[in-house]
N, CA, C and O atoms as a Tinker XYZ file with bonds, in Angstrom:
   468  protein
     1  N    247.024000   32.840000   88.080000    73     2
     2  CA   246.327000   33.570000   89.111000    64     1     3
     3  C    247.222000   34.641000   89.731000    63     2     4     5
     4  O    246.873000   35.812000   89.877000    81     3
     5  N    248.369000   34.153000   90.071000    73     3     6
     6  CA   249.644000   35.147000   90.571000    64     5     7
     7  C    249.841000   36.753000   89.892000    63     6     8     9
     8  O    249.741000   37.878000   90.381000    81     7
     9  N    250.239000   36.134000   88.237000    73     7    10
    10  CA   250.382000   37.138000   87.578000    64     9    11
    11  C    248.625000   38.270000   87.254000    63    10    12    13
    12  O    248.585000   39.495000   87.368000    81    11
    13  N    247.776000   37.634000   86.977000    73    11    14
    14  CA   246.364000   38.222000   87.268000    64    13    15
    15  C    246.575000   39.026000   88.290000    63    14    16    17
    16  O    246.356000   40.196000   87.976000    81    15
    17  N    246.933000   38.875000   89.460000    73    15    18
    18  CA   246.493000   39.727000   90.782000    64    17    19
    19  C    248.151000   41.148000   90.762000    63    18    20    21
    20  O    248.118000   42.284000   91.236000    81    19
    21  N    249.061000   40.629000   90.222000    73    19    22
    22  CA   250.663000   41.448000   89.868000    64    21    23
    23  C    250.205000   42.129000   89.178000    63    22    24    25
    24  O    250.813000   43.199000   89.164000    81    23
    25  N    249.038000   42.086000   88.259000    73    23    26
    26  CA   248.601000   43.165000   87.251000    64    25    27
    27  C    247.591000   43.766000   87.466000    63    26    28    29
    28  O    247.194000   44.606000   86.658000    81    27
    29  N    246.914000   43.486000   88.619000    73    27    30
    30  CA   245.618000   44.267000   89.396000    64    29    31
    31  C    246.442000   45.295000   89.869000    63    30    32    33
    32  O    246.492000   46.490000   89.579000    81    31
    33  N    247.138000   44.539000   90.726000    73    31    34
    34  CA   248.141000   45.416000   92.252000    64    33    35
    35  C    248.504000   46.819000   91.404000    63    34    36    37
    36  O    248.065000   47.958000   91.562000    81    35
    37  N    249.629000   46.208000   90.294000    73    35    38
    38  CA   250.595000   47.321000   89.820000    64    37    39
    39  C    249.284000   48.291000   88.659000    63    38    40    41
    40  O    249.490000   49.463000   88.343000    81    39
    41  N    248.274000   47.664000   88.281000    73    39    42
    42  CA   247.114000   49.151000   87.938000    64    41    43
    43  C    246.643000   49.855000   88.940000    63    42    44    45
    44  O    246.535000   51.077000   88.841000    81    43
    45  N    246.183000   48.974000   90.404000    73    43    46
    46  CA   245.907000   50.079000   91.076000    64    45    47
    47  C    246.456000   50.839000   91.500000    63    46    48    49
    48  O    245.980000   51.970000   91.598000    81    47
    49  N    247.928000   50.474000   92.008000    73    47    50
    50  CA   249.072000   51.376000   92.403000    64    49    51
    51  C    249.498000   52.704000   91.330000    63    50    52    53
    52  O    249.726000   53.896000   91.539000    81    51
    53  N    249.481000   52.027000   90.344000    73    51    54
    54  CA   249.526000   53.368000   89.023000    64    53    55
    55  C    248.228000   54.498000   89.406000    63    54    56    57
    56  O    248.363000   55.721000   89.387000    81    55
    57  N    247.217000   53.909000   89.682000    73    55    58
    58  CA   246.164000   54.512000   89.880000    64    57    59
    59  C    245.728000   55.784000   91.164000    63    58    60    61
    60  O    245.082000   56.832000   91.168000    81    59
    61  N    246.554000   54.921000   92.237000    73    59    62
    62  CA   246.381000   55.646000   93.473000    64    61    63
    63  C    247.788000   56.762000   93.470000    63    62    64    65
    64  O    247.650000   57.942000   93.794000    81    63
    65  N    248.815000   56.310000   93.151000    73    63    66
    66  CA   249.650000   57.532000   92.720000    64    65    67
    67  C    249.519000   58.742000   91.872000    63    66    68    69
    68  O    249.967000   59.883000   91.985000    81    67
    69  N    248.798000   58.175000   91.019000    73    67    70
    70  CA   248.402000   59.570000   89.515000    64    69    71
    71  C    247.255000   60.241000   90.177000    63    70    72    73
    72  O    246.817000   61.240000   89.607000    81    71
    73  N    246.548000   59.761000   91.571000    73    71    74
    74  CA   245.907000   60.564000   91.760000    64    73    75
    75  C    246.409000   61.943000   93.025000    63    74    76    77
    76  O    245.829000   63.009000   93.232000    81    75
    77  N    247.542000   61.449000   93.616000    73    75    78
    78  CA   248.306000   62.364000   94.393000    64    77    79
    79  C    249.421000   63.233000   93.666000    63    78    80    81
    80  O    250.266000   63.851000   94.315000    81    79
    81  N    249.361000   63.243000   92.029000    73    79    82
    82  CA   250.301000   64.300000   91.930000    64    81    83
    83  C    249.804000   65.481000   91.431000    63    82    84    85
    84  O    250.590000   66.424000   91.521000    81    83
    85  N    248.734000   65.713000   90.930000    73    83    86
    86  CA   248.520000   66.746000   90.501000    64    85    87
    87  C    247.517000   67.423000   91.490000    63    86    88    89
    88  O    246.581000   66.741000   91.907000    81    87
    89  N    247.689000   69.073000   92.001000    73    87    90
    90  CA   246.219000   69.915000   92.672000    64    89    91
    91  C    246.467000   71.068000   91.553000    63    90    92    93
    92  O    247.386000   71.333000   90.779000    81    91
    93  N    245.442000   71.514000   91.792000    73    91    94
    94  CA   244.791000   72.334000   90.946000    64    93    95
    95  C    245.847000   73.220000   90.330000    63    94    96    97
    96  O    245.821000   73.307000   89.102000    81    95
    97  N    246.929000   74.004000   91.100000    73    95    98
    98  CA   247.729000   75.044000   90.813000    64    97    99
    99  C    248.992000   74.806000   90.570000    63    98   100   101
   100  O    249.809000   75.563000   90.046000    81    99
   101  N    249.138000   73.736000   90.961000    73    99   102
   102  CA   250.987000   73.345000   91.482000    64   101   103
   103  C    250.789000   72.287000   90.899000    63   102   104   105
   104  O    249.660000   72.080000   90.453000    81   103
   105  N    251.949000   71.193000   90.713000    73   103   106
   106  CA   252.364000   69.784000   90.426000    64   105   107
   107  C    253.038000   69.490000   91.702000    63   106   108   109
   108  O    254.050000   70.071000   92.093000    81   107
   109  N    252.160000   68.168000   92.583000    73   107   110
   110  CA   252.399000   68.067000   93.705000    64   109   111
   111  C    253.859000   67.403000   93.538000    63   110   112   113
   112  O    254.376000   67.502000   94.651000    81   111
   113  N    254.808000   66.738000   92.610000    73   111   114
   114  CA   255.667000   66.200000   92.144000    64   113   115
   115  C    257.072000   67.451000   92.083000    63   114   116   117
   116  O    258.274000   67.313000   91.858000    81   115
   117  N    256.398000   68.395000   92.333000    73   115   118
   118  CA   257.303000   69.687000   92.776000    64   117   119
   119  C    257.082000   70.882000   93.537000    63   118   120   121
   120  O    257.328000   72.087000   93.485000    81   119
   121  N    256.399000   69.867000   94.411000    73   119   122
   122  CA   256.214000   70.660000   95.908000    64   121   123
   123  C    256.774000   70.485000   96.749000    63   122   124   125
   124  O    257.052000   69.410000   97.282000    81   123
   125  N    257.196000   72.080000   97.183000    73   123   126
   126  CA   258.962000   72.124000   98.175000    64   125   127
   127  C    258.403000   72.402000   99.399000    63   126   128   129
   128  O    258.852000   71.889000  100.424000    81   127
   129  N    257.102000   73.459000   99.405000    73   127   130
   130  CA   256.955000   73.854000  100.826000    64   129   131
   131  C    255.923000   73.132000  101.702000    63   130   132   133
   132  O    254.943000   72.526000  101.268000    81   131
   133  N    256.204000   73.248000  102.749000    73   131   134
   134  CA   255.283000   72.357000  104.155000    64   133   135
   135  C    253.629000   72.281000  103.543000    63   134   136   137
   136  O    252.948000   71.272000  103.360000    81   135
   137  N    253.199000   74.009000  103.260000    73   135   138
   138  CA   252.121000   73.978000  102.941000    64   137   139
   139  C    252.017000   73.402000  101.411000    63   138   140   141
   140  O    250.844000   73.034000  101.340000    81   139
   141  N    252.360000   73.255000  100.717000    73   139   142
   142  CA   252.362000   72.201000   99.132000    64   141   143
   143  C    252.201000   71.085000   99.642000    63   142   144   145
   144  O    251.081000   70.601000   99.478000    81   143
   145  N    253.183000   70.293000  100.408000    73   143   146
   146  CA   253.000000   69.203000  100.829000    64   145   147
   147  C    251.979000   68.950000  101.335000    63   146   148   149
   148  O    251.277000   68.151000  100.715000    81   147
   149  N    251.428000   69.513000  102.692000    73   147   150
   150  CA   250.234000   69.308000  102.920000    64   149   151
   151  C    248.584000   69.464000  102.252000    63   150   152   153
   152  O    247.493000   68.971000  102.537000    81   151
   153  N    249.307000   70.846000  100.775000    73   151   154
   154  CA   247.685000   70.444000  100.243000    64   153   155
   155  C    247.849000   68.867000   99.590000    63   154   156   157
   156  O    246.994000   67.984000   99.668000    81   155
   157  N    249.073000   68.770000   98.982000    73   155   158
   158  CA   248.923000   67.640000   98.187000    64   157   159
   159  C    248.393000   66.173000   99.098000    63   158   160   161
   160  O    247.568000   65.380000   98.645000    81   159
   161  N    249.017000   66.043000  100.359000    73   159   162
   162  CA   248.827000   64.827000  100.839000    64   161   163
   163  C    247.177000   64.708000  101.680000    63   162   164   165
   164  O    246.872000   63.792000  102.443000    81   163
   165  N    246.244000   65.920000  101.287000    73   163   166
   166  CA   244.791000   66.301000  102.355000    64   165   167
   167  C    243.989000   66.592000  101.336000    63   166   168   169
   168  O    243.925000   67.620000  100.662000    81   167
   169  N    243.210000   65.325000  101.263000    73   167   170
   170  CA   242.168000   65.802000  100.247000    64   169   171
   171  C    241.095000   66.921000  100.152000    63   170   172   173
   172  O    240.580000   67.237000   99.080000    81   171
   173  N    240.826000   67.432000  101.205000    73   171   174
   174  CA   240.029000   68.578000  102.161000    64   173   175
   175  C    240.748000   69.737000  101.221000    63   174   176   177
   176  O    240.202000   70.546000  100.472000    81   175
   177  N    242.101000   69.557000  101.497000    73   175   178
   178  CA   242.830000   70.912000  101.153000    64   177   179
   179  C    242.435000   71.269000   99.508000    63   178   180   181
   180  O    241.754000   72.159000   99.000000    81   179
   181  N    243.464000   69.749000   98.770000    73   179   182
   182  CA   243.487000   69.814000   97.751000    64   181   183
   183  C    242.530000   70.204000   96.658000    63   182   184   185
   184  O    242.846000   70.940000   95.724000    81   183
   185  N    240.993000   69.511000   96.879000    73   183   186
   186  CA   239.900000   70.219000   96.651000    64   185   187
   187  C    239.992000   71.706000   96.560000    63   186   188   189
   188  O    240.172000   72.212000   95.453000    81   187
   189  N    239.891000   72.406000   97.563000    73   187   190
   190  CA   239.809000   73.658000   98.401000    64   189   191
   191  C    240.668000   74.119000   97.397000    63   190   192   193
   192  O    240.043000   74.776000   96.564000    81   191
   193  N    242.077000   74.008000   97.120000    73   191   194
   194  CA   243.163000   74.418000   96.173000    64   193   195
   195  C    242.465000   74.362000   94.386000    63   194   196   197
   196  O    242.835000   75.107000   93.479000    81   195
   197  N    241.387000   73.253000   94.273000    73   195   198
   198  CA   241.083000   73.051000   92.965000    64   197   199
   199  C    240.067000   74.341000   92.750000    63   198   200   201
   200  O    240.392000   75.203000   91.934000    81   199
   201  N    239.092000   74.435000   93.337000    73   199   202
   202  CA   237.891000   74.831000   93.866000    64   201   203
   203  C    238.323000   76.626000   93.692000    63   202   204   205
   204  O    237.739000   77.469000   93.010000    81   203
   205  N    239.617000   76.803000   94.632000    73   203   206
   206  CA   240.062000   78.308000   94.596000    64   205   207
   207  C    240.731000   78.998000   93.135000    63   206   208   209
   208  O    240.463000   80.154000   92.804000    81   207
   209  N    241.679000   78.057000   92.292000    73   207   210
   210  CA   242.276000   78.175000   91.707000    64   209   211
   211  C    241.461000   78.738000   90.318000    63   210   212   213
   212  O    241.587000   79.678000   89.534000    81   211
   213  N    240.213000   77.152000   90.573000    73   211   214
   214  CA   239.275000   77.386000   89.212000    64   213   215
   215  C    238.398000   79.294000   89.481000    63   214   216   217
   216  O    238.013000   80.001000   88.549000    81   215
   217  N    238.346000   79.516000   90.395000    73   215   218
   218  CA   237.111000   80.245000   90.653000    64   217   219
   219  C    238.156000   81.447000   90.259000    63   218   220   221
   220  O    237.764000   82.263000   89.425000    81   219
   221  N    239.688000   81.620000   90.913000    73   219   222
   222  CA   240.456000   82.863000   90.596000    64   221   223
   223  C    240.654000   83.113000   89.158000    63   222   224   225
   224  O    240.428000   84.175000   88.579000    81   223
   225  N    241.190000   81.807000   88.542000    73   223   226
   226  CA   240.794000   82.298000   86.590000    64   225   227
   227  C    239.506000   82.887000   86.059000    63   226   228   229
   228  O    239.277000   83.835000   85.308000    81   227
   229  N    238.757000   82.034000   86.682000    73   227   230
   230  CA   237.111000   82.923000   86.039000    64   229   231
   231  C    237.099000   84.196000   86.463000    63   230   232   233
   232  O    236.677000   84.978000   85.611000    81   231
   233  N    237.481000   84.770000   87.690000    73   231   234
   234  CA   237.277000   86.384000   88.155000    64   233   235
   235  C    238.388000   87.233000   86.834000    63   234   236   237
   236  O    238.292000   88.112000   85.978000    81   235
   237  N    239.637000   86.067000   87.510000    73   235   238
   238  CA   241.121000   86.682000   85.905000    64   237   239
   239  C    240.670000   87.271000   84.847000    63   238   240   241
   240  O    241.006000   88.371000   84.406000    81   239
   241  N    239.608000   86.255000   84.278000    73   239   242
   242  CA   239.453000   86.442000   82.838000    64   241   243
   243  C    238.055000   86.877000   82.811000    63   242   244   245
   244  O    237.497000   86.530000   81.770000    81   243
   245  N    237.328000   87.514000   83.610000    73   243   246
   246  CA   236.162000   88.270000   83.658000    64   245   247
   247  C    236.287000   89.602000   83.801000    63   246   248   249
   248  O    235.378000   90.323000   83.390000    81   247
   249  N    237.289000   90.087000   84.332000    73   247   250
   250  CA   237.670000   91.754000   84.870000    64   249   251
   251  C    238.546000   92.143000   84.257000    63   250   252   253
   252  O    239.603000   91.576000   83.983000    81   251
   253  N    238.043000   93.541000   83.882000    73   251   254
   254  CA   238.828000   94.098000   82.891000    64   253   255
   255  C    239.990000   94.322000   83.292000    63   254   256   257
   256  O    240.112000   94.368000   84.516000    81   255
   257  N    241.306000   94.551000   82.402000    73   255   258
   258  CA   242.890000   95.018000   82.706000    64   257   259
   259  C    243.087000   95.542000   83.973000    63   258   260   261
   260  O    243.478000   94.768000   84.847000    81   259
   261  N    242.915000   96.576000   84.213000    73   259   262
   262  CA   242.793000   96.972000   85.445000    64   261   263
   263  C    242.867000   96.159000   87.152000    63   262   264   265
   264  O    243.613000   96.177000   88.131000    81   263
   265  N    241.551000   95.475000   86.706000    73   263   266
   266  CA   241.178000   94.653000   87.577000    64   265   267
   267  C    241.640000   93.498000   87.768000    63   266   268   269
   268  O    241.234000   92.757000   88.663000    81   267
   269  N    242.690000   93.163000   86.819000    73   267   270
   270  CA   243.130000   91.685000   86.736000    64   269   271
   271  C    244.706000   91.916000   87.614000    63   270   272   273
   272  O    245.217000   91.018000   88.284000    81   271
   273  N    245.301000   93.279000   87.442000    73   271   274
   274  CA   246.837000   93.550000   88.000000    64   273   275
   275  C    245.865000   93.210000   89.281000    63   274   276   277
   276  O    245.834000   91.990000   89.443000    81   275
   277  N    245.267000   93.736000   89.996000    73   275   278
   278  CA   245.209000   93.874000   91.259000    64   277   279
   279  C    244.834000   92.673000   91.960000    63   278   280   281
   280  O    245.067000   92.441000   93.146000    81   279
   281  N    244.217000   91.904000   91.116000    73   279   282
   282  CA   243.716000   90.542000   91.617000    64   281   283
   283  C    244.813000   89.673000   91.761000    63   282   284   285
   284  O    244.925000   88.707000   92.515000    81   283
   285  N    245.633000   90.146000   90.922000    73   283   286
   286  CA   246.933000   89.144000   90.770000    64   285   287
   287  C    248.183000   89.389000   92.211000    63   286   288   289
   288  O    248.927000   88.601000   92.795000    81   287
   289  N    247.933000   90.788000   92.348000    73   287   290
   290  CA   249.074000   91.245000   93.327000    64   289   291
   291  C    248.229000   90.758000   95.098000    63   290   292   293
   292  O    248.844000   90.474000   96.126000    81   291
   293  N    246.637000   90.813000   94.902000    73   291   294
   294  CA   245.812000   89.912000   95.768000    64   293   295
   295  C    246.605000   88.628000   96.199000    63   294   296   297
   296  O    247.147000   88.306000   97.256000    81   295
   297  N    246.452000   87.942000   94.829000    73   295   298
   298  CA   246.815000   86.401000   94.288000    64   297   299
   299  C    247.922000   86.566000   95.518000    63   298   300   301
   300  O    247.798000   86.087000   96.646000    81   299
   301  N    248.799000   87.193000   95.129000    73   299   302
   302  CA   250.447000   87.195000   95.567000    64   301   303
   303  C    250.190000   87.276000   97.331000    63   302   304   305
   304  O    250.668000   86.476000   98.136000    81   303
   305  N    249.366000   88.385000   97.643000    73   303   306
   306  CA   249.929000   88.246000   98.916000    64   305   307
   307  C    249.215000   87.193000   99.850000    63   306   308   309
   308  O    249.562000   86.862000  100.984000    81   307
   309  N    247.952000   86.664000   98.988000    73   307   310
   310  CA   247.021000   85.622000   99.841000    64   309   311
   311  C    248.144000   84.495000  100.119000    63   310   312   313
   312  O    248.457000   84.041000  101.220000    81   311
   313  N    248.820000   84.060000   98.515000    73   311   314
   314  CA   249.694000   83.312000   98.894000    64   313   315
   315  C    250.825000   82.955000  100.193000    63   314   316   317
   316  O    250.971000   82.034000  100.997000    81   315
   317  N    251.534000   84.297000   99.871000    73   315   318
   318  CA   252.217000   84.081000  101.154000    64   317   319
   319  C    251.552000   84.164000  102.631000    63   318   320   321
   320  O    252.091000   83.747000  103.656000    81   319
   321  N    250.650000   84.604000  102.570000    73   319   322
   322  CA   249.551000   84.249000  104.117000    64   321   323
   323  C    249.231000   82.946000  104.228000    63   322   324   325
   324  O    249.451000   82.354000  105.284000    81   323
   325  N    248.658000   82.314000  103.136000    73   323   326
   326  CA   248.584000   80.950000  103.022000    64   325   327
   327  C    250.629000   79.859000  103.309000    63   326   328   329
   328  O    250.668000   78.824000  103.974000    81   327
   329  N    251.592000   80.310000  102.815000    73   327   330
   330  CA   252.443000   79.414000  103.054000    64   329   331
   331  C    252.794000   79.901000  104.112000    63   330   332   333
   332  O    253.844000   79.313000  104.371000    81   331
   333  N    252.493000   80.933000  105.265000    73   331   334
   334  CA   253.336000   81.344000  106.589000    64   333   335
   335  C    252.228000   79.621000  107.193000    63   334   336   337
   336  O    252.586000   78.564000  107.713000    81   335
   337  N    251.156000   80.045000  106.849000    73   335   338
   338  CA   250.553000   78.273000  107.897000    64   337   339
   339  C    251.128000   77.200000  107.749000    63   338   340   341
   340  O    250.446000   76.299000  108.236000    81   339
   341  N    252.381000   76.719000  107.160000    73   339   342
   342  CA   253.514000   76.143000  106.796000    64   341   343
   343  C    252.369000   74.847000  106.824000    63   342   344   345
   344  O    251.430000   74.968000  106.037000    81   343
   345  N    252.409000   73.371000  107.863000    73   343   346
   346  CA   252.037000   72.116000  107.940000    64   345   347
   347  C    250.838000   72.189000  108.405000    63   346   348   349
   348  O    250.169000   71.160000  108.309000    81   347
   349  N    250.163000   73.475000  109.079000    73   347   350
   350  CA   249.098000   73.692000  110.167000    64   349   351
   351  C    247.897000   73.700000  109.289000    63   350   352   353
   352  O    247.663000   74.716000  108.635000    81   351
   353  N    246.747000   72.180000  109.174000    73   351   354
   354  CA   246.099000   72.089000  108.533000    64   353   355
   355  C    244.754000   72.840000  108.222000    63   354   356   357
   356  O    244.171000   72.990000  107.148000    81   355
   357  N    244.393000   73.327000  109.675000    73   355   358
   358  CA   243.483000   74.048000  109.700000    64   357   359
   359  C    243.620000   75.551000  109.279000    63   358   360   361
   360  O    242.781000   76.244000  108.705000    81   359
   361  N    244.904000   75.896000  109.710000    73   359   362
   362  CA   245.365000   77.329000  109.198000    64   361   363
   363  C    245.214000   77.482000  107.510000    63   362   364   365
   364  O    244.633000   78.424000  106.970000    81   363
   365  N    245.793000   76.472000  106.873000    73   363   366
   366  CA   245.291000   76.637000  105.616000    64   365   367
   367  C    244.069000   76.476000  104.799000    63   366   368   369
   368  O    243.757000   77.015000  103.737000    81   367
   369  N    243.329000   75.446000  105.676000    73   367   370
   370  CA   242.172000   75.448000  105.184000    64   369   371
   371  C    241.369000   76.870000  105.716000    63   370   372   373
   372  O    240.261000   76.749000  105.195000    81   371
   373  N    241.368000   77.658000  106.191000    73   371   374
   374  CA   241.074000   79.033000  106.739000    64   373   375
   375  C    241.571000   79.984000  105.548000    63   374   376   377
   376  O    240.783000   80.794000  105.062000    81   375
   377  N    242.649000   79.895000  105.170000    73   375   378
   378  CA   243.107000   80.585000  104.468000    64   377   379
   379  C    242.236000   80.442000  102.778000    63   378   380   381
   380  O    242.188000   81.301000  101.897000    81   379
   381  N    241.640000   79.069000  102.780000    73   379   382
   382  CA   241.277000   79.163000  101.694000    64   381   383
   383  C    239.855000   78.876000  101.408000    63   382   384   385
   384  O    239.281000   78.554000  100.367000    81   383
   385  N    239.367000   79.120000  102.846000    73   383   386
   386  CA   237.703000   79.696000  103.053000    64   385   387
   387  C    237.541000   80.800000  102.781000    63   386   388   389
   388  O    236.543000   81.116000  102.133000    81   387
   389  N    238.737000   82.016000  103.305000    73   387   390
   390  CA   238.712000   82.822000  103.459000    64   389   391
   391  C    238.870000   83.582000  101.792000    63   390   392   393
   392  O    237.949000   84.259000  101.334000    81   391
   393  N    239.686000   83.428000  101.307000    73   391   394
   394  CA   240.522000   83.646000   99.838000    64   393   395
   395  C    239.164000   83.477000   98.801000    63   394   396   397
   396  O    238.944000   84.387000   98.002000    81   395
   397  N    237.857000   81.745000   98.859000    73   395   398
   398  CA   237.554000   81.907000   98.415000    64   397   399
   399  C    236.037000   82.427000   98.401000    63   398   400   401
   400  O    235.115000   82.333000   97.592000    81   399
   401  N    236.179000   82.963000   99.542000    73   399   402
   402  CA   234.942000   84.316000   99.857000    64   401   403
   403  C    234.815000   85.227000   99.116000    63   402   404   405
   404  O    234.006000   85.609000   98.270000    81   403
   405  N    235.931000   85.606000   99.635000    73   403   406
   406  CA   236.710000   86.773000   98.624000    64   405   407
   407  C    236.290000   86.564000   96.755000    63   406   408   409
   408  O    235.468000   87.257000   96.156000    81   407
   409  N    236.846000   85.803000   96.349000    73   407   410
   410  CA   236.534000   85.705000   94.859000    64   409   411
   411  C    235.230000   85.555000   94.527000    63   410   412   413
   412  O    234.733000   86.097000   93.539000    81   411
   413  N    234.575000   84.781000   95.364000    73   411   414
   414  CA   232.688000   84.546000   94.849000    64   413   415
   415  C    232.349000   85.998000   95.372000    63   414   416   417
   416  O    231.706000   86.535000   94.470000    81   415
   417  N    232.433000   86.490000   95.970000    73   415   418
   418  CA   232.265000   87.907000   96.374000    64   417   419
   419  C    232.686000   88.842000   94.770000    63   418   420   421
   420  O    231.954000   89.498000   94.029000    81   419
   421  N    233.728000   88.624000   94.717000    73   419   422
   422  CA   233.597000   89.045000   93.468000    64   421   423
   423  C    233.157000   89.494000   91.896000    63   422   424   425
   424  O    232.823000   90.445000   91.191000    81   423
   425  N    233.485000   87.732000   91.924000    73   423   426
   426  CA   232.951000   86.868000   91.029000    64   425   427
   427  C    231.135000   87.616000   90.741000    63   426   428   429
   428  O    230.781000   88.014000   89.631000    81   427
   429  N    230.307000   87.654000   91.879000    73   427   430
   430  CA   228.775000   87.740000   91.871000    64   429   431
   431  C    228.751000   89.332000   91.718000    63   430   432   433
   432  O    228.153000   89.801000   90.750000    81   431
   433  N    229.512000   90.362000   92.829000    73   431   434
   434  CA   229.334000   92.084000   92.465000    64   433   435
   435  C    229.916000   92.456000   91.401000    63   434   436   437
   436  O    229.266000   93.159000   90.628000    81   435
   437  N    231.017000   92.164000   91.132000    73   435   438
   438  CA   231.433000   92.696000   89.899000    64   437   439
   439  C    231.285000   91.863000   88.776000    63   438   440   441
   440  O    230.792000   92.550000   87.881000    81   439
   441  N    231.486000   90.655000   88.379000    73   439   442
   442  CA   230.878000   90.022000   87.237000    64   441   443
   443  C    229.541000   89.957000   87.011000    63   442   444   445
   444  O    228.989000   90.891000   86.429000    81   443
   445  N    228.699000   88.649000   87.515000    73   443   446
   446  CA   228.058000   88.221000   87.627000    64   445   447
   447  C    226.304000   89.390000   87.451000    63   446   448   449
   448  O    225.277000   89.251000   86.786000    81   447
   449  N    226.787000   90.433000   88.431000    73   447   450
   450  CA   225.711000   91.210000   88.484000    64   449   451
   451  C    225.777000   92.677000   87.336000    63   450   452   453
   452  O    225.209000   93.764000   87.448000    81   451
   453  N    226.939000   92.037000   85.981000    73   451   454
   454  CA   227.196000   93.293000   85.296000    64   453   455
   455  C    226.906000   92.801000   83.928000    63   454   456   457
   456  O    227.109000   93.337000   82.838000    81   455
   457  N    226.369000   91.621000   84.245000    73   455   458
   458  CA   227.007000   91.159000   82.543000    64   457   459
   459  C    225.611000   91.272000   82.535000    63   458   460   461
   460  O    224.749000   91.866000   83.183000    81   459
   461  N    225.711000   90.089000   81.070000    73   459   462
   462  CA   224.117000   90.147000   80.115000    64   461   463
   463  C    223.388000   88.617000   79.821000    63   462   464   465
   464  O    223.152000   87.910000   78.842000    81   463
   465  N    223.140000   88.557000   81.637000    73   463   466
   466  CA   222.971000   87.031000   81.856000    64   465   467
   467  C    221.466000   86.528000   82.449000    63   466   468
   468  O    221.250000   85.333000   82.650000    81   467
């Protein structure tokens, strides 16, 4: 019975850990800054991080050359707006209401409403 329940414990524990290391963009297992830490340890965030990340490749790889430098140098500075909110949970989750406005905004005028869909 002992060992039965030593082998429950140590699957679920495998279980509840493998689910805190990975968010969408980063490997929470090498996250240095306040704001890493905090998407990784806030499921609210982490989502939000999955959610943004997926939606910025689809715009990436929908817009032509052009459009992809600029999205990227976007990418760059949302970022650092997003890590100045260092631990401040709400600040980042703002940041990535905001960020992913921005891309479905996108995503719908310039993709979405150009293609052959």
């Amino acid at each position: 019975m002992n060992r039965k329940f030593a082998i429950a414990l140590a699957l679920f524990s495998g279980m509840a850990f493998a689910h805190n290391v990975q968010a969408a963009s980063f490997s929470c297992n090498a996250a240095k800054t306040k704001t890493e830490l905090s998407i990784c340890k806030n499921r609210s965030l982490n989502d939000a991080d999955v959610k943004m990340a997926t939606t910025y490749q689809i715009v990436l790889h929908a817009l032509p050359m052009g459009g992809r430098d600029n999205q990227k140098d976007t990418q760059q500075q949302w970022l650092k707006k997003r890590n100045a909110c260092a631990a401040n949970v709400s600040c980042i989750s703002k940041a990535y209401q905001q960020r992913q406005e921005q891309l479905d905004s996108i995503l719908q005028d310039r993709v979405l409403s150009h293609g052959p869909f």
